[in-house]
N, C-alpha and C positions, 0 to 999 in steps of 0.2 A: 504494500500500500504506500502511495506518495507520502511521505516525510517531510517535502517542503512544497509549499502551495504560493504560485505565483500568480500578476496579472499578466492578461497579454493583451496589449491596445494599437488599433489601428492606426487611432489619430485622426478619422474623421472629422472633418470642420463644414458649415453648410449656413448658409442663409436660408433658412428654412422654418415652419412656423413650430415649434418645440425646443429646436437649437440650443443648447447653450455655450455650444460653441460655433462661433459666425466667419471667421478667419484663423489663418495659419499659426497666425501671433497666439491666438485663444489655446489655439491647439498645442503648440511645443509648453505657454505657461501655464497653463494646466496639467501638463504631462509632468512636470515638476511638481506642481503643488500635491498632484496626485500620489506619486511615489513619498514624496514626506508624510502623505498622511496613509498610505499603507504600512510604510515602517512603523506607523504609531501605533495601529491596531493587530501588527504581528506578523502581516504578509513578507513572506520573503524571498520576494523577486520582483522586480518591473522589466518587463519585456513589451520589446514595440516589433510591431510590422513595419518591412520597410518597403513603399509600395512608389511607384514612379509613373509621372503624367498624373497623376490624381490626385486628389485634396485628402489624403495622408501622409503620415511622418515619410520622410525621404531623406534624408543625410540626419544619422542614426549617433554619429561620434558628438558633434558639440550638443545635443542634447544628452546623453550620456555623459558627458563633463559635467553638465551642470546640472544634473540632478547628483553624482558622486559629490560634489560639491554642497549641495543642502543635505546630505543624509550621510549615517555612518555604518552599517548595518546590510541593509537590503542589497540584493544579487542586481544588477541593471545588464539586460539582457535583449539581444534584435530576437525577434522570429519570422523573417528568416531576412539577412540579407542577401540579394541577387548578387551574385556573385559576377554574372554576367554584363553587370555594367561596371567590374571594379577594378581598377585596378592593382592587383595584387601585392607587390612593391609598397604603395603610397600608402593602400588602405593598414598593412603590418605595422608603420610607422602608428598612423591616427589608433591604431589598438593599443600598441604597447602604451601610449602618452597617457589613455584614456584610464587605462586598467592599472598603470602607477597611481593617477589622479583618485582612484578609486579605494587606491591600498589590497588590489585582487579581487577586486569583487566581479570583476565582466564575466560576460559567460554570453558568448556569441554565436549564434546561432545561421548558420548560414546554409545555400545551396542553390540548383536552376532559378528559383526562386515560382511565378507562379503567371500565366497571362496578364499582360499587359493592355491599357486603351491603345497606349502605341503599335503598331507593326514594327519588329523585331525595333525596339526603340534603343535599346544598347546600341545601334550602330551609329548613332544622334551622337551615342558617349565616346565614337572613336575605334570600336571593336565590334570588329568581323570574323565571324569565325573560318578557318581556312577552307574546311572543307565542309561546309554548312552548317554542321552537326553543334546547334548552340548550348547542347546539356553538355557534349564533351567539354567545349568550351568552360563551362562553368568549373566541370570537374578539374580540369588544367590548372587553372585558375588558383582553386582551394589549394592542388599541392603544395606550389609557387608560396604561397602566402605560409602555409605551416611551416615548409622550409625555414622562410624569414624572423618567423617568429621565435624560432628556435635556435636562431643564432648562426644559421649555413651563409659560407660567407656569398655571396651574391655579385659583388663587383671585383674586378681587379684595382690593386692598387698603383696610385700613381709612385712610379721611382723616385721623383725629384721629392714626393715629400715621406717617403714611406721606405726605411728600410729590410722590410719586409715583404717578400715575396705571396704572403697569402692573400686568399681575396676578404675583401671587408663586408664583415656583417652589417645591418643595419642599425640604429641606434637610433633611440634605448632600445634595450630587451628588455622584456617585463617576466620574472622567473613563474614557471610552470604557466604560463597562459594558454598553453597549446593541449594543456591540458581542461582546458575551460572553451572547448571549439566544440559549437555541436550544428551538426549535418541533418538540415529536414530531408527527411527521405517518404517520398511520398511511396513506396511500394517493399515488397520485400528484398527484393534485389539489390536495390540502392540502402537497405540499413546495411543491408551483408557488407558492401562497399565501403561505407561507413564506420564499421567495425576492422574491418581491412586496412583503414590510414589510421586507425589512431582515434577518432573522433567522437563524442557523445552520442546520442540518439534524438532527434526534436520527430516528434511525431504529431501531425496534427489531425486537426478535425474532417481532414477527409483523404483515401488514400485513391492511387490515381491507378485501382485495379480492383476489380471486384468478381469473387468465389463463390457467391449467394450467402455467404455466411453472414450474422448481424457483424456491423462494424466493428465493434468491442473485441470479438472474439477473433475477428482477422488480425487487429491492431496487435492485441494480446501473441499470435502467431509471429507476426514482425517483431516485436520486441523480441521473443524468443530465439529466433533465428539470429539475431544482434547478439546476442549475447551468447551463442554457439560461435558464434562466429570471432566473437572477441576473445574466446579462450582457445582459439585454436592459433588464432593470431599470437597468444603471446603476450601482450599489452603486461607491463608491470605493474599499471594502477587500474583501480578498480571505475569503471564508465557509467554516466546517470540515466535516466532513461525520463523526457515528459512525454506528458502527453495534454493536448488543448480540448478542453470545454467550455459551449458554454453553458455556465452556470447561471443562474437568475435566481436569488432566494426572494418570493412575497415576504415581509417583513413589514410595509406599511400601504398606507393608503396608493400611496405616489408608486410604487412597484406593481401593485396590482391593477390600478386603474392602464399603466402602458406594458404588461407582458400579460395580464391575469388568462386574458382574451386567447395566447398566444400557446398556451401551457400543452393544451392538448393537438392541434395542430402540428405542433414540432416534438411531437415525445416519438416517432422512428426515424429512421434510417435512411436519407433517399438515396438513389444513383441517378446519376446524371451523366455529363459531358462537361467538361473545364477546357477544351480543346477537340476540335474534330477527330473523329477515331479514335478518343483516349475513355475507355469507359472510367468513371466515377463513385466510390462508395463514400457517402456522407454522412459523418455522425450526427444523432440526434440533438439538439437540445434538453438540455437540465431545467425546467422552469414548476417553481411551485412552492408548497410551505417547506420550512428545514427538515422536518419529520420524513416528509416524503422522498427528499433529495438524497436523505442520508440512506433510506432502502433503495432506492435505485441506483445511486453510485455503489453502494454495497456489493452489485451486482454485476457492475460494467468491469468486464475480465480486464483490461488496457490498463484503467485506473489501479484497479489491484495491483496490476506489473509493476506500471513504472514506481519512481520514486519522488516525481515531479509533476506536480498537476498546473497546470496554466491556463487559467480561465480568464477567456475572450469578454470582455466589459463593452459594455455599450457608452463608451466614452464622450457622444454627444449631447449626451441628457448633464454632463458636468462633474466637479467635484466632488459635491457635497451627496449629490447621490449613488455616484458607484463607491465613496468611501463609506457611506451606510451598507453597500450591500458587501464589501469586502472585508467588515469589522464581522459580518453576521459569519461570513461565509468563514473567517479567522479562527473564531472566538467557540460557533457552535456548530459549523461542519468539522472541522478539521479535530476538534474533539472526539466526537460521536464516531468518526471513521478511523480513531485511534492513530 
């Protein structure tokens, strides 16, 4: 059963009639106020989606600065960054800075990352992939960058100032960060993979294959396979495993009036399409009193597994109401499911 329970927030912002957040601005300083007030009520982790072309969080490091910077505690975490618009190099620098600024707390979550408004919109950033193939791409990508983080040297040195013949790493290095990299993997093939470099497990709310089985029970199968796979690998430290929900606890008026509606409608499984030809299995929604959440999670095999649960907030409604629901979900889910 998850041991530590995070959020995970898109960053939605909207002109729109319920909003409380209307612009970008609203969005990254509530995205701060937000993690200081989950460190208050116990949660521990803030994870952001990093989503491009859209009115969500999009460059993931100086907000991570500065929420390290109001908090001393909490894990601050992407889910997931594209990998495919990054450059590998730069982005090792912006981590190690971030995750000193932090004193270890990051824990980064990366991979392909997920459909775009853009048509292949990484190549806006500069990157083409050689030979079409833009998941390789991204897999490339991630080696490149764990390399650096781990101190491989990368460049040659200049003779005129360096009497030293080796190539130079990158600087700073931030000790064990490499150990804080986790790969969304949307299938079971790609956590095997993932288990293969070294990496954690970020499993989310829907996987990009589906066996007829309910979601739970596939998810619970991928983790398993991850974790086959990392003992065959060798790994000398032991790798975390989340997994995304979303959660909803009714606790007052204002909860019930905008999900109450919603509870039964979202309690299965859909499959869908997230991409032409790629069939889709989608987890359910959590939505209802705590009593009820605490026997249904009880239930969902996935949650059992991992050891990280990361529940999807509806971060447009604001502060002060996903901090009500993250205190509940703190205080007297995370109790109840021991």
């Amino acid at each position: 059963m998850a041991t530590k329970i995070g959020f995970l927030s898109f960053g939605h912002w909207m002109d729109a009639p319920g909003s409380r957040v209307v612009t970008g601005q609203d969005a990254l300083l509530q995205a701060i106020d937000l993690s200081v007030a989950a460190e208050e009520v116990g949660i521990d982790g803030a994870y952001f989606r990093v989503h491009h072309y859209a009115k969500q969080h999009s460059a993931p490091f100086p907000l991570l600065a500065a929420i390290a910077a109001r908090t001393k505690r909490i894990e601050l975490g992407t889910g997931v960054i594209d990998m495919r618009y990054e450059n590998p190099m730069y982005m090792a620098e912006e981590a190690a800075v971030t995750d000193l600024i932090s004193s270890g707390r990051l824990q980064l979550g990366v991979s392909r990352g997920s459909p775009e408004p853009a048509l292949a919109g990484y190549q806006a950033f500069g990157y083409v992939p050689e030979d079409g193939d833009h998941a390789e791409m991204a897999r490339h990508k991630t080696l490149i960058f764990l390399r650096a983080i781990q101190g491989a040297g990368v460049a040659n040195p200049d003779p005129r100032q360096s009497a030293s013949p080796e190539p130079l790493a990158l600087e700073p290095q931030s000790p064990d960060l490499h150990q804080r990299i986790w790969w969304g993997a949307g299938s079971r093939k790609t956590a095997v993979w993932a288990a293969e470099q070294g990496m954690n497990l970020m499993s989310s709310t829907l996987l990009t294959e589906d066996t007829g089985v309910p979601f739970s029970e596939l998810q619970a199968e991928q983790i398993q396979q991850f974790r086959d796979a990392w003992d065959v690998a060798g790994h000398h430290w032991t790798p975390r495993v989340s997994v995304s929900r979303s959660i909803i606890p009714l606790v007052d008026d204002e909860s019930r009036r905008y999900f109450g509606v919603r509870a039964q409608a979202e309690a299965k499984d859909q499959v869908g399409q997230i991409e032409p030809g790629e069939l889709a299995r989608f987890g359910r929604s959590y939505i209802g009193e705590i009593d009820t959440l605490i026997e249904e999670l009880k239930e969902d095999a996935a949650v059992q597994a991992a050891d990280t649960l990361l529940v999807t907030v509806p971060n447009a409604l604001g502060v002060d109401f996903n901090a009500r629901m993250l205190e509940a979900i703190s205080k007297e889910l995370r109790t109840a499911l021991g």
